[in-house]
C-alpha positions in Angstrom: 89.1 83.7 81.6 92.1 85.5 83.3 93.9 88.0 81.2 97.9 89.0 81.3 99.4 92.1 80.8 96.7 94.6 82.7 97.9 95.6 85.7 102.1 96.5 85.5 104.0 98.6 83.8 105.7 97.3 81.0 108.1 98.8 78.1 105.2 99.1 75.8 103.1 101.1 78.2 106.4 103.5 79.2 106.8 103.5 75.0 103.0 104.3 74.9 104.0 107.5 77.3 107.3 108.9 75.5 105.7 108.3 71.6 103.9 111.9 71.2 100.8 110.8 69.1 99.9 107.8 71.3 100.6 104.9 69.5 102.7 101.9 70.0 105.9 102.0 68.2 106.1 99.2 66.1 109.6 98.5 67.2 109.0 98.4 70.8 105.8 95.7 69.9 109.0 93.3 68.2 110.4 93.0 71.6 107.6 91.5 73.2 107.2 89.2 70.2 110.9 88.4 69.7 111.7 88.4 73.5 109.1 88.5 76.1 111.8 88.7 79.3 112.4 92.7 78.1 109.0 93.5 77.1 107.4 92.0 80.2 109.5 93.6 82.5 108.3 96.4 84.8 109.8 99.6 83.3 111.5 102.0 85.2 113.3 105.4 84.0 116.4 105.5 85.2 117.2 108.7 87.8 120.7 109.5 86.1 121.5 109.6 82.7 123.2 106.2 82.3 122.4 104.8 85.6 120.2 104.1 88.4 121.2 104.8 92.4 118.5 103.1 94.5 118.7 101.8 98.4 117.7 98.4 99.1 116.9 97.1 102.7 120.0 95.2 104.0 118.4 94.3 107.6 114.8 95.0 109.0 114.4 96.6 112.3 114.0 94.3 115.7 110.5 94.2 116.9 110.2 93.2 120.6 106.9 92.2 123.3 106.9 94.2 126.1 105.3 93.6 128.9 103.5 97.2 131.4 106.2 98.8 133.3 109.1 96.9 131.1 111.0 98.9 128.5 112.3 97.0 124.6 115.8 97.4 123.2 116.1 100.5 120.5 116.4 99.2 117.0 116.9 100.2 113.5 116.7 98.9 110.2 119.8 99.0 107.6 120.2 99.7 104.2 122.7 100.0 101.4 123.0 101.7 98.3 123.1 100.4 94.8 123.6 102.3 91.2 123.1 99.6 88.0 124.6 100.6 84.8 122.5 100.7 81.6 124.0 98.6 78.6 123.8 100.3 75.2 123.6 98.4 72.5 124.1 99.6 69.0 124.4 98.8 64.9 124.3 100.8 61.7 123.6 99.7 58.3 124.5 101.3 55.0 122.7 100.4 51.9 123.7 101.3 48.5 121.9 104.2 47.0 121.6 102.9 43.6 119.5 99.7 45.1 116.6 102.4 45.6 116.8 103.8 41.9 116.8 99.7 40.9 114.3 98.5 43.1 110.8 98.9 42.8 109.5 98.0 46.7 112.2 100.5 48.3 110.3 100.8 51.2 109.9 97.0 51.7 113.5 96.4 51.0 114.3 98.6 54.0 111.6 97.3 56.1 112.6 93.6 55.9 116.0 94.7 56.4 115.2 96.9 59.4 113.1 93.8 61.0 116.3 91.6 60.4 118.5 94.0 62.9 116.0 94.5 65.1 115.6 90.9 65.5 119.3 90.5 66.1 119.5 93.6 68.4 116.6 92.3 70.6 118.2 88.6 70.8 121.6 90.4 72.0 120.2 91.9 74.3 118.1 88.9 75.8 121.6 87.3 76.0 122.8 90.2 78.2 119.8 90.6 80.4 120.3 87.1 81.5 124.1 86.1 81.2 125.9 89.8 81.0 128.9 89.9 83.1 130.4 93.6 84.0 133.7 91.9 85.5 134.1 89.8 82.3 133.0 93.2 80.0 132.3 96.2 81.4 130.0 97.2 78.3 127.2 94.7 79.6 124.6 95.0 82.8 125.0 92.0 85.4 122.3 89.5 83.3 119.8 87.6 86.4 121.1 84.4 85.5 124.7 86.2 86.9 123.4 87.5 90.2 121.8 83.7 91.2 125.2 82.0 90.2 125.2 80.3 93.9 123.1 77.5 95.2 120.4 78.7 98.5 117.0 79.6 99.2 116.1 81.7 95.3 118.9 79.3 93.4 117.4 75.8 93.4 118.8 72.8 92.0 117.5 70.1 89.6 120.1 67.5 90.6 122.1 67.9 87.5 125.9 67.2 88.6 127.8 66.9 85.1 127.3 67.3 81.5 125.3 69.7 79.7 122.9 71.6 82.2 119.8 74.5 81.7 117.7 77.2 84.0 113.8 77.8 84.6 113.8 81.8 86.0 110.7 82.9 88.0 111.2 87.2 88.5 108.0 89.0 90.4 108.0 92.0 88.0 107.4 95.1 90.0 107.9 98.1 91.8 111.0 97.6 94.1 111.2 94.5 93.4 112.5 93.4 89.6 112.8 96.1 87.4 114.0 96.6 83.5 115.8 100.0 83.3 115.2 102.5 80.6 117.3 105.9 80.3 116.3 109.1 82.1 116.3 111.3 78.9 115.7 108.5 76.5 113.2 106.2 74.7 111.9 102.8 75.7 112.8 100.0 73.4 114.3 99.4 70.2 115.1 103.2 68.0 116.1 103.2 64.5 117.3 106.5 63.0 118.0 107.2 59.4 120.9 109.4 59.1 120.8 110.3 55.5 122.7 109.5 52.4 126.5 109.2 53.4 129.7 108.6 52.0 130.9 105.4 52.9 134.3 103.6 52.4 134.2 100.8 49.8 132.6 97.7 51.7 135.4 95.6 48.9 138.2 97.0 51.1 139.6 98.7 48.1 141.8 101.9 49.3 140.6 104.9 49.2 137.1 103.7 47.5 133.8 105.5 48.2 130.5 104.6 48.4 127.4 106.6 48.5 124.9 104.9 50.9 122.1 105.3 52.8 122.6 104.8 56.5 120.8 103.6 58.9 121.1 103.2 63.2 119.6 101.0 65.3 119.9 100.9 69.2 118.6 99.5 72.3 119.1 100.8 75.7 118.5 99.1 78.9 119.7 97.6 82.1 118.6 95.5 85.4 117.7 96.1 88.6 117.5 93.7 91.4 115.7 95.6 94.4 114.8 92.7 96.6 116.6 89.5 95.5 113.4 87.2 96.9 111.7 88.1 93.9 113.8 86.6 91.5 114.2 82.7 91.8 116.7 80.4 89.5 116.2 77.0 89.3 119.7 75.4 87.7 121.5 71.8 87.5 118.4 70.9 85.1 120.0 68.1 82.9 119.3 68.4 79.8 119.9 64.5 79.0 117.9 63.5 81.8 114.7 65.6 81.0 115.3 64.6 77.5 114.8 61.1 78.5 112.3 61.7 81.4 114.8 59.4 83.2 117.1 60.4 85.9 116.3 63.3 87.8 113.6 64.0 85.9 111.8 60.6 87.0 108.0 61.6 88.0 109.3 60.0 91.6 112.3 62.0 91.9 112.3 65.1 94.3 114.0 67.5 91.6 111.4 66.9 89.1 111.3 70.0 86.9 107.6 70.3 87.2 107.4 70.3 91.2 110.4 72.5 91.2 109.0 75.0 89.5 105.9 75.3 91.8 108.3 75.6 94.8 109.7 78.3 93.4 106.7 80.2 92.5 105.6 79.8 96.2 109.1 80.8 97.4 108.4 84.5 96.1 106.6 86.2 99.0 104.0 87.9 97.8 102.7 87.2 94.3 100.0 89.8 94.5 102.3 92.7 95.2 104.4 91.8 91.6 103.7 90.2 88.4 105.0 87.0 88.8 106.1 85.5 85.1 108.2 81.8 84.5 111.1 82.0 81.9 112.7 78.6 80.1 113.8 77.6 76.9 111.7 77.1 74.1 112.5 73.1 74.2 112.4 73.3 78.1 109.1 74.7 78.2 107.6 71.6 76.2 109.1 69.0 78.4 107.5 71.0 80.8 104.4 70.3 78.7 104.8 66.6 79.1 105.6 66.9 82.8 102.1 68.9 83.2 100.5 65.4 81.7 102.3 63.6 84.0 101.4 65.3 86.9 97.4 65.8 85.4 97.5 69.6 86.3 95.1 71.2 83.6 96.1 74.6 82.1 93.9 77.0 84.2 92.9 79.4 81.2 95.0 82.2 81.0 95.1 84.4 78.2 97.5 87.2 76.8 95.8 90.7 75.7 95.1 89.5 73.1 93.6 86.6 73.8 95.9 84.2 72.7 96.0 81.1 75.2 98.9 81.1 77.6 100.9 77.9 79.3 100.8 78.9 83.0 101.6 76.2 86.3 99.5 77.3 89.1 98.1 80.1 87.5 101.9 82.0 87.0 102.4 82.0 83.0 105.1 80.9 81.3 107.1 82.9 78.8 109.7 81.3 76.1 113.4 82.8 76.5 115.1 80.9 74.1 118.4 83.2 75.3 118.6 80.8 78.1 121.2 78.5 77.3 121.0 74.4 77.4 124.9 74.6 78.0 125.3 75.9 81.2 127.9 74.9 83.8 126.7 73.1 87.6 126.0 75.4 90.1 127.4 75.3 93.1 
C-alpha cells in the first residue's frame, strides 16, 4: 500500500524545524486538517522579510545538429525575475477576565475558543491562496485559481458556457515548481500569542467604558509562488447543474467529462516524479467525482495518508477536499 506525505517538504515538517523541542505545533497540524491545499504545499522560506525574489526560465536555449566541419548558431536561454508578496493575515480576541474567576474549565473555554479562530483564520486564508487578487486588494497574494484565469494548455475547460460554474486544480508541489511561502524570520503556520490582561474599551459602545480583558492574537503568514506555470493545471467551465444531473456535459459520452478531464490534466504536468502531484475540488465535486469513478470502473489504487487513513486518488494522484473552491464561479475564457 502506497503512502502520502514522505517525500516533500511540507508546512508541518518546516514547523517541525522552527518549533525548538521537536514537536508539531498543534496549530500548524489544524491546517492540514481544516485545509489540506496550505498544509500540503511544499514550504519554502521566503529570502526577504515579506517577499520572495526568484528567476524563472522565460525561453530555453536553441540546441542545433551539426554536421564535421559545419559550425551551429550561438544561443542563450532567457529568464525574468519575479518577487511574490506574503499575505498576512491577522485577529485578536479579548475575553472578559471575570469569565475565568466564574468558570471552572478556563483552560477549555480558551481552547475551544482558540480552535474557533483558527478555523476561521485557516479558511481565509484557503480563500486567498486560491482566489486573492493584488489589483483588486493589495493586502492579498495572487490565489492559483487567479494566475489560470485564461483558457490554453494548463486551463482546461469542462464545456460549461453559462450559469453557475466550479474548478478541479492539479499543482506538482515542489522545488521550483509550486511553492507555499513562509517568512524569512518567521514561523510556519497558524501563531497565537497571549498578550496579557488588557484594558479594553466597552465592547457595549458605551463612551469612555473600560474593560479588563484577556487578549489574545492569532495570525497566519503566507504567500504563493508559481515557478514554472506547467505544474499547476486548472480545469474550469465545470457546470455545476450538469454534473449534478450527470446530464449535459457531464454525459459518460461527452469529451469534457469531469473524470477524463482530470486524467488529462494530471498527464499534462511534465514530470510527476520530480513534484508531488496532488488534485484539489470541492467537497461536493469530489463525490460526483466518486460516481464518475463507477462509471468509468477505475478501482481506487490504495493509497493511504501517514496515517493510514485511505485516500481517493485517479491514476494514483490523490485527491484533496478544498471546499474554498467556489461552485459560483464565472466562464472562463
Amino acid at each position: 500500500m502506497a503512502t502520502l506525505g514522505t517525500k516533500y517538504l511540507t508546512l508541518l515538517d518546516v514547523a517541525k524545524m522552527k518549533d525548538p523541542d521537536g514537536s508539531v505545533p498543534e496549530l500548524v497540524d489544524l491546517i492540514s486538517q481544516e485545509c489540506p491545499l496550505l498544509g500540503d504545499g511544499y514550504a519554502r522560506f521566503t529570502n526577504a522579510p515579506l517577499s520572495h525574489r526568484s528567476i524563472v526560465v522565460t525561453e530555453e536555449p536553441t540546441t542545433y545538429p551539426r554536421e564535421i566541419n559545419a559550425g551551429v548558431l550561438p544561443s542563450k536561454g532567457r529568464t525574468a525575475p519575479i518577487t511574490e508578496g506574503l499575505c498576512m493575515l491577522e485577529g485578536l480576541a479579548q475575553t472578559d477576565v471575570k469569565i475565568k474567576e466564574l468558570e471552572d474549565d478556563w483552560e477549555g473555554v480558551l481552547l475551544s475558543a482558540a480552535l474557533m479562530r483558527m478555523s476561521s483564520i485557516v479558511k481565509a486564508g484557503e480563500e486567498i491562496a486560491l482566489y486573492g487578487n493584488t489589483a483588486t486588494n493589495p493586502a492579498h497574494v495572487n490565489g492559483f485559481m487567479t494566475r489560470k484565469n485564461t483558457l490554453g494548455d494548463f486551463v482546461l475547460s469542462a464545456g460549461g458556457t453559462s450559469g453557475n460554474q466550479t474548478s478541479v486544480l492539479i499543482i506538482g508541489w515542489g522545488r521550483d515548481k509550486t511553492q507555499i511561502l513562509t517568512p524569512k524570520n518567521g514561523t510556519a503556520g497558524v501563531r497565537q500569542k497571549y498578550l496579557g490582561e488588557i484594558l479594553v474599551d466597552d465592547p457595549q459602545g458605551v463612551a469612555g467604558a473600560k474593560m479588563l480583558a484577556h487578549v489574545d492574537q492569532i495570525s497566519l503568514d503566507f504567500g504563493t509562488s508559481m515557478p514554472d506555470h506547467r505544474y499547476q493545471v486548472r480545469i474550469g467551465n465545470i457546470d455545476v447543474a450538469a454534473l449534478k444531473a450527470m446530464s449535459g456535459t457531464q454525459l459518460a459520452t461527452a469529451s469534457t467529462f469531469l473524470y477524463d478531464l482530470v486524467v488529462d490534466a494530471i498527464e499534462r504536468i511534465p514530470n510527476l516524479s520530480a513534484c508531488n502531484p496532488i488534485v484539489y475540488c470541492n467537497r461536493w465535486v469530489k463525490s460526483r467525482l466518486r460516481v464518475q469513478e463507477r462509471i468509468r470502473a477505475a478501482g481506487n489504487l490504495g493509497l493511504k495518508d501517514a496515517a493510514g487513513r485511505p485516500v481517493m486518488d485517479i491514476i494514483g494522484v490523490p485527491v484533496h477536499v478544498a471546499d474554498r473552491i467556489s461552485l459560483a464561479e464565472s466562464v472562463l475564457s
